[in-house]
N, CA, C and O of each residue as an XYZ file, in Angstrom:
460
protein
N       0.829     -1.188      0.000
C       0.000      0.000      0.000
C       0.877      1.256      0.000
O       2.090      1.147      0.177
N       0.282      2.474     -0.198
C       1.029      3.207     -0.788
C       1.053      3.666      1.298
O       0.218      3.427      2.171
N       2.310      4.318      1.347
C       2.620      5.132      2.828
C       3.406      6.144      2.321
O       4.293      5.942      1.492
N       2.942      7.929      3.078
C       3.929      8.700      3.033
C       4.234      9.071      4.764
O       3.480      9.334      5.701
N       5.438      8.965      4.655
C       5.562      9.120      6.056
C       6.415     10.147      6.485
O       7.573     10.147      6.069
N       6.060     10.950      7.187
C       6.895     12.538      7.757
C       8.147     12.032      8.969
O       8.361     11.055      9.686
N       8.626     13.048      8.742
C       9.531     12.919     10.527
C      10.531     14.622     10.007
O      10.547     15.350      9.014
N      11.148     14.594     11.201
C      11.992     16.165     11.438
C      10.905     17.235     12.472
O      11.365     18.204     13.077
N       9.797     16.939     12.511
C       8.806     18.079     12.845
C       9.480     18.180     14.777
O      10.167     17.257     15.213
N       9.255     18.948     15.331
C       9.519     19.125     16.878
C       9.159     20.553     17.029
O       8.436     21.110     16.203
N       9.766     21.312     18.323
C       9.650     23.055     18.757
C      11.446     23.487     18.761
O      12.578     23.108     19.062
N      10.423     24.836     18.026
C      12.109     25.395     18.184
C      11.560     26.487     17.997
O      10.456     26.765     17.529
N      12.568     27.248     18.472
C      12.408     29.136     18.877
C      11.959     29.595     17.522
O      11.724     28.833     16.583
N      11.860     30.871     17.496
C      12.012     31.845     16.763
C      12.823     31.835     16.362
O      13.775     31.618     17.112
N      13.195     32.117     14.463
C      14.453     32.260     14.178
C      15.359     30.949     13.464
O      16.200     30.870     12.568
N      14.696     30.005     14.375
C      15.593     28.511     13.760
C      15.410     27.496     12.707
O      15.811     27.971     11.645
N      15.096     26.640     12.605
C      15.816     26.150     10.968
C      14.938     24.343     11.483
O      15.359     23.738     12.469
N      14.004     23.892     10.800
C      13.771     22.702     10.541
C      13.810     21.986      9.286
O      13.407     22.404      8.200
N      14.372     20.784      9.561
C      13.903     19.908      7.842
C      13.151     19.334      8.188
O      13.244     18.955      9.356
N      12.042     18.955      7.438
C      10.936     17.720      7.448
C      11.381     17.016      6.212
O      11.841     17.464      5.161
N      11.075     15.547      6.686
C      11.182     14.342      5.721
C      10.064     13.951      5.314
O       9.054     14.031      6.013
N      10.076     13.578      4.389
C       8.403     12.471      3.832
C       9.049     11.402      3.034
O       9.614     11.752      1.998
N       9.049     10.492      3.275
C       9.938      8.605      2.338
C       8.982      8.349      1.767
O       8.165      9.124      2.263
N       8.557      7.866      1.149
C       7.257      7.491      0.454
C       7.620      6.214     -0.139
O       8.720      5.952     -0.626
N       6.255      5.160     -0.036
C       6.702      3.788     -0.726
C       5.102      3.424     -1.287
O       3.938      3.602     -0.929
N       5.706      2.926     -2.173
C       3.828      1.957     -2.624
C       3.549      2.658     -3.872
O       2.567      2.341     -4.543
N       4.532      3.812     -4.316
C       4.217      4.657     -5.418
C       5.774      4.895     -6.251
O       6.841      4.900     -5.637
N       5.658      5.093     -7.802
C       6.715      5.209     -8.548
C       7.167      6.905     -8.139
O       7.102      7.707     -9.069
N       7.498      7.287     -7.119
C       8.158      8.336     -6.994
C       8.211      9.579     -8.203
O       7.571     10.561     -8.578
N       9.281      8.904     -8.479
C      10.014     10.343     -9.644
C       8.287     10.528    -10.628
O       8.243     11.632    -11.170
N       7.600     10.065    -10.767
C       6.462     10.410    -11.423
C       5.522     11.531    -10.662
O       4.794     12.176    -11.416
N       5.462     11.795     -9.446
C       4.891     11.876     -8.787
C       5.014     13.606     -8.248
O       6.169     13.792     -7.863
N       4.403     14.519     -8.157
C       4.496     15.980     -7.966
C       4.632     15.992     -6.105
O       3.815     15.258     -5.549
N       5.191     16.445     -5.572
C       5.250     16.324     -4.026
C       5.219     17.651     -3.502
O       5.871     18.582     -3.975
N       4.403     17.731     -2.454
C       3.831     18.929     -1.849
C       3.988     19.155      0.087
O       3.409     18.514      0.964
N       4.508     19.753      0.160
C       4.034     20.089      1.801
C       2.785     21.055      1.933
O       2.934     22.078      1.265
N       1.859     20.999      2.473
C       0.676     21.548      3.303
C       0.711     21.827      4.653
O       1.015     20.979      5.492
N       0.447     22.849      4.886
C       0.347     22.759      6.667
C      -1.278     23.173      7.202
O      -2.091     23.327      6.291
N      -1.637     23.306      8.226
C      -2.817     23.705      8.750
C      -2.481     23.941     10.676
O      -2.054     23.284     11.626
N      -2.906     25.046     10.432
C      -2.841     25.690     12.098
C      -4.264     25.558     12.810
O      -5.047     25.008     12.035
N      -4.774     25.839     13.866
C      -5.764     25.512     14.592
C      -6.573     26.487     14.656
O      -6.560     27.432     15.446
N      -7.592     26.163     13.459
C      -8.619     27.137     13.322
C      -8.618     27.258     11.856
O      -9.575     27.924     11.461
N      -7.709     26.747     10.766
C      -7.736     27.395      9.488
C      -7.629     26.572      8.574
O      -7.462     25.425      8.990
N      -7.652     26.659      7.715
C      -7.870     26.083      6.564
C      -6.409     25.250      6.201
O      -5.485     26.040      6.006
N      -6.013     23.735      6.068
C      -5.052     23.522      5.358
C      -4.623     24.186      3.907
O      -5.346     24.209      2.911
N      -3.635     24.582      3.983
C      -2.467     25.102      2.974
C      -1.254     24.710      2.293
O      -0.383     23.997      2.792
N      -1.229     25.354      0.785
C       0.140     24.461      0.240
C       1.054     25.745      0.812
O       0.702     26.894      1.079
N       2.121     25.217      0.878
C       3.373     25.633      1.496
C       4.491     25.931      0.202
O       4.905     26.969     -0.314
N       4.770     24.366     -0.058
C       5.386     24.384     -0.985
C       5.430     23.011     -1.935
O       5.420     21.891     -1.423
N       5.479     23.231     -3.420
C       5.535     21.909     -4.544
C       6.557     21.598     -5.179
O       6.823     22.344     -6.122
N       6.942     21.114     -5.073
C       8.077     20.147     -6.349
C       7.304     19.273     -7.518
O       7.119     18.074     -7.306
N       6.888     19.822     -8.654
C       7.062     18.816     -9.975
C       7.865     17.808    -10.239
O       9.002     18.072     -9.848
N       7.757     16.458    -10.874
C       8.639     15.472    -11.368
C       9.966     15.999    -11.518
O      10.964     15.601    -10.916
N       9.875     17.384    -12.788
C      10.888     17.894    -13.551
C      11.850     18.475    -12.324
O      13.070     18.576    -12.450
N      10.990     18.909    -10.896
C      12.212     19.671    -10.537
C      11.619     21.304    -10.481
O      12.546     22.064    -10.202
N      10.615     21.853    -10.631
C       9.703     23.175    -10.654
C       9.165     23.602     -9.231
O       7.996     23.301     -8.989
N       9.573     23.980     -8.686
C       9.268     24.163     -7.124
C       8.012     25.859     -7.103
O       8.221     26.921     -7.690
N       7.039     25.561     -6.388
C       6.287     26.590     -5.884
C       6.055     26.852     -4.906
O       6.004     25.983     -4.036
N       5.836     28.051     -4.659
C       6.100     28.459     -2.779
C       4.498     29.164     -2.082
O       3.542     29.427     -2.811
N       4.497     29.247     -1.488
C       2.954     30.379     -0.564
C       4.628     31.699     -0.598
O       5.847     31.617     -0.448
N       3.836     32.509     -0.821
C       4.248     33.918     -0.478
C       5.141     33.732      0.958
O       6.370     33.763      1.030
N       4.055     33.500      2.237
C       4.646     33.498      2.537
C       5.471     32.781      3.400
O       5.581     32.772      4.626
N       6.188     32.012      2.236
C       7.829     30.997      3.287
C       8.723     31.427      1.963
O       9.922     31.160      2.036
N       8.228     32.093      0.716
C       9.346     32.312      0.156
C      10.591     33.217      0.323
O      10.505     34.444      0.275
N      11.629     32.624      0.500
C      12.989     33.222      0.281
C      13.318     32.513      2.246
O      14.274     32.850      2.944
N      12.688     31.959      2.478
C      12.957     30.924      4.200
C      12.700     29.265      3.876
O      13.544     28.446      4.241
N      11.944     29.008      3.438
C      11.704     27.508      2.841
C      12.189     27.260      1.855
O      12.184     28.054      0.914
N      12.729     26.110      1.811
C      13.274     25.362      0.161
C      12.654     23.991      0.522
O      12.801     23.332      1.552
N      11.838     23.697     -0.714
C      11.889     22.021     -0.950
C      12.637     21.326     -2.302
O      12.868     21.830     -3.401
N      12.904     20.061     -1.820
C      13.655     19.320     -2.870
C      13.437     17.915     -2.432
O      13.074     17.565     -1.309
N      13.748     17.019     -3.626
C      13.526     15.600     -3.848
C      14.577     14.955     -3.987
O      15.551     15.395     -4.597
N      14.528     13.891     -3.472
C      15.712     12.595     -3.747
C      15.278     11.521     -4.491
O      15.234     10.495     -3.813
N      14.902     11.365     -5.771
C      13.986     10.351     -6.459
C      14.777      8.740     -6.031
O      14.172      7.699     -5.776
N      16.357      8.955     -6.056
C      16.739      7.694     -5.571
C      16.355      6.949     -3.847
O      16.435      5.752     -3.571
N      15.918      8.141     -2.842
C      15.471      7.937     -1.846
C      13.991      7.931     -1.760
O      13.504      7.667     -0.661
N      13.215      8.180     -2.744
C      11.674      8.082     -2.466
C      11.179      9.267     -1.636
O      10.078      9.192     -1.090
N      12.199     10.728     -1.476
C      12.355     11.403      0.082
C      12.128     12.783     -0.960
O      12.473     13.247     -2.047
N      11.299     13.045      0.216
C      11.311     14.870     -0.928
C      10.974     15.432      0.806
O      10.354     14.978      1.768
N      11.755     16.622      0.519
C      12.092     17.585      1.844
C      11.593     19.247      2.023
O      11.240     19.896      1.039
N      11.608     19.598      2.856
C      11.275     20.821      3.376
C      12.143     21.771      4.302
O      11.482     22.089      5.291
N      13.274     22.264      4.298
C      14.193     23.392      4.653
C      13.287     24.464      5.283
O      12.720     25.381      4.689
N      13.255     24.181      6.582
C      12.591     25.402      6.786
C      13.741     26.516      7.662
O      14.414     26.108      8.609
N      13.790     27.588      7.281
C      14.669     28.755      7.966
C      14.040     29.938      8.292
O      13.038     30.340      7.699
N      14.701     30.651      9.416
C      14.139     31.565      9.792
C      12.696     31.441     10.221
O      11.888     32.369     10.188
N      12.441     30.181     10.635
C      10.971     29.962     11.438
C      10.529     30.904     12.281
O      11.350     31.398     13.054
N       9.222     31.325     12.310
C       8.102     32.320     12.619
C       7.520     31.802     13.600
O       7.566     30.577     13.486
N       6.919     32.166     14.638
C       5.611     31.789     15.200
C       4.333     30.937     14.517
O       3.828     29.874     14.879
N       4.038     31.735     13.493
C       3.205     32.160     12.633
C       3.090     30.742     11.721
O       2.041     30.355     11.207
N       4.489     30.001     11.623
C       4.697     29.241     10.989
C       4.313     27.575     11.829
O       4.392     26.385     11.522
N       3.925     28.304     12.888
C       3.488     26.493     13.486
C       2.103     25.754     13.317
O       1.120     26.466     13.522
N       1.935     24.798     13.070
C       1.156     24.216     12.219
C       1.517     22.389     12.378
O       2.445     21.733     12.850
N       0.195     22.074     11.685
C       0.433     20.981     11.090
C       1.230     20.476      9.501
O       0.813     20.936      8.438
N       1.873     19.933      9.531
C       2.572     19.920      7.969
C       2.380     18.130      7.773
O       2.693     17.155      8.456
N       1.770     18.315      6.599
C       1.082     17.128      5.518
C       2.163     17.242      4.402
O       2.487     18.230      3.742
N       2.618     16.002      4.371
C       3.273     15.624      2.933
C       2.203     15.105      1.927
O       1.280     14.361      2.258
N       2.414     15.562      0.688
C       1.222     15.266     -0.149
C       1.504     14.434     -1.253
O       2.407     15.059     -1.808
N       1.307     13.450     -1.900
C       2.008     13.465     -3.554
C       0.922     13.417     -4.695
O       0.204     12.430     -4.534
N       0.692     13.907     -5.414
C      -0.304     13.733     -6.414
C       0.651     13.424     -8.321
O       1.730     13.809     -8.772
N      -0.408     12.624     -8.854
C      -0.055     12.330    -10.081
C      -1.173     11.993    -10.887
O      -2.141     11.484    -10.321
N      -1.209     12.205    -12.201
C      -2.781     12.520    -13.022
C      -3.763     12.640    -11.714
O      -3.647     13.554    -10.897
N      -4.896     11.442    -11.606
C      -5.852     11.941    -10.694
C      -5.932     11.327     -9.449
O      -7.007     11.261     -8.853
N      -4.800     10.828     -8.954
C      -4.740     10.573     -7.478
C      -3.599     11.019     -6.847
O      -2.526     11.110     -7.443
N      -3.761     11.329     -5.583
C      -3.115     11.682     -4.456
C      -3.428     11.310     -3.117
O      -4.498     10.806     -2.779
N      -2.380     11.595     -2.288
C      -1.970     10.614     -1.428
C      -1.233     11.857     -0.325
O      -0.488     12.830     -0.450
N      -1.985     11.112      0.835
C      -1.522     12.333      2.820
C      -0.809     11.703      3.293
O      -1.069     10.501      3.242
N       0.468     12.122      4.008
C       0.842     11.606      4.793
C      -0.202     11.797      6.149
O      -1.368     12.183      6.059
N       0.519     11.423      7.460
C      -0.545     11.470      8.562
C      -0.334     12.756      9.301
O      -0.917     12.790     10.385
N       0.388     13.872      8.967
C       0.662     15.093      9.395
C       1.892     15.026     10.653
O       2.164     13.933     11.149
N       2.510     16.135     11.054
C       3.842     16.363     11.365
C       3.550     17.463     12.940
O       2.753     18.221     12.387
N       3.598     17.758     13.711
C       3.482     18.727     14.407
C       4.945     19.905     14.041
O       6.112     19.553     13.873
N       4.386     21.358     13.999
C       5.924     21.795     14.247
C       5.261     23.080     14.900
O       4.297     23.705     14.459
N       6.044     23.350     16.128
C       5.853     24.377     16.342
C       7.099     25.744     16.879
O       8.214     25.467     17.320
N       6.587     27.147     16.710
C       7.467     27.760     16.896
C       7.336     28.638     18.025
O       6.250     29.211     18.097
N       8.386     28.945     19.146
C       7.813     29.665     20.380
C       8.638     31.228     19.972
O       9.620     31.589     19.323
N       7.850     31.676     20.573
C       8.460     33.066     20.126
C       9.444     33.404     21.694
O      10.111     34.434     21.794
């Protein structure tokens, strides 16, 4: 069966720097568009940030120029760089993968940031 599975998420100040992981198995990877989402308490889940097959990354306003994502197609692993973490920025974070018309959640990540 297909599993995406997170890890890296924990608390850290203001200011500091997380990676989140997502491994993914049960699916041909490199085909596959990969997304982080987050959702805070009270709001609407959100894309964060996407990686295309090719390598085309898209951002939310705002984590751009603090977040980077990228993929390891030989690891099944596509990542999330987060820097300069916010308050603002704590949330739930969902690894996503979609391809033609299905997609696929991980089980969500806690991260939070204390000011």
């Amino acid at each position: 069966q297909v599993q995406l599975e997170e890890s890296g998420g924990g608390l850290v100040q203001s200011g500091g720097s997380l990676r989140l992981s997502c491994a993914a198995s049960g699916i041909i990877f490199s085909r596959y568009t990969m997304g982080w989402y987050r959702q805070a308490p009270g709001k609407q889940r959100e894309l964060v940030a996407a990686i295309t097959s090719g390598g085309t990354t898209t951002y939310a306003d705002s984590v751009k120029g603090r977040f980077t994502i990228s993929r390891d197609n030989s690891k099944s692993t596509v990542y999330l760089q987060m820097n300069s973490l916010k308050p603002e920025d704590t949330a739930v974070y969902y690894c996503n993968g979609r391809y033609n018309f299905g997609a696929y959640w991980g089980q969500g990540i806690q991260v939070t940031v204390s000011s």
